[in-house]
N, C-alpha and C positions, 0 to 999 in steps of 0.2 A: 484577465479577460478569458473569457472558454473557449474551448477550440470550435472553431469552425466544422460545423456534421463532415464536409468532406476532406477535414484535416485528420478527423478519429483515425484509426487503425484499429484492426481487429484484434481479440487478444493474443494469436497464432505471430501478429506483426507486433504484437509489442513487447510480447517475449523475447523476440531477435533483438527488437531494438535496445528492450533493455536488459539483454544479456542472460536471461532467467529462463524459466522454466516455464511452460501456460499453467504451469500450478501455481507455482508464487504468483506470478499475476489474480489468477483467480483468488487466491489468498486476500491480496493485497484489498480488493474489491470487496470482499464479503466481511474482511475485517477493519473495515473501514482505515484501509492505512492511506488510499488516495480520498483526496477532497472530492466532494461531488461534481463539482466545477469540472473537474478531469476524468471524467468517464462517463458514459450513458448506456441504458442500460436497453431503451428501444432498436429491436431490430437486434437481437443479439448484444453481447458487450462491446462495447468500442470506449477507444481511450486516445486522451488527445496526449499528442507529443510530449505536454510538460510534465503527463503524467505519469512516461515512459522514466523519466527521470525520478520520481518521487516513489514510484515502484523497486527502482534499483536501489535507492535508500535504503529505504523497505524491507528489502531483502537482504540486502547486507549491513544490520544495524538491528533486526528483529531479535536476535539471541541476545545480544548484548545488553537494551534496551529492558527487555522481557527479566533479564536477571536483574538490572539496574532496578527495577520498579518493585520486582519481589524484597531486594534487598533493604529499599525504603517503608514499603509495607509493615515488614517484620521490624524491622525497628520502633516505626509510629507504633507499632502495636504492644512492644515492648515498653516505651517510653510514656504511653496512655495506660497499659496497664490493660490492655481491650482485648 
């Protein structure tokens, strides 16, 4: 379910909340790492509670994830011959 308009927090609040930077957040948001469902973008950025969480993911799983995908890339490409 999405959050309620006066559930959002601003990205300023959901940095705190979820322990990060207003950059990774904003990251988060333009690289589509949260679901739409969990952010809006009327009236400034706001993000609902659960998205506070999927942000922290996010951030802490973005290097790892980003190597994991290159890693499979280079192989299918290796293994196709592409």
């Amino acid at each position: 379910m999405p959050p309620m308009p006066g559930d959002m927090l601003t990205v300023q609040e959901a940095a705190v909340v979820s322990g990060v930077d207003v950059r990774a957040v904003n990251d988060a948001i333009d690289r589509d790492g949260i679901p739409a469902g969990l952010f809006a973008m009327d009236e400034g950025r706001r993000i609902g509670p659960e998205g506070c969480v999927v942000v922290s993911f996010y951030n802490s799983t973005q290097a790892a994830l980003t190597g994991a995908r290159l890693t499979f890339e280079k192989s299918f490409r290796r293994d196709r011959h592409v």
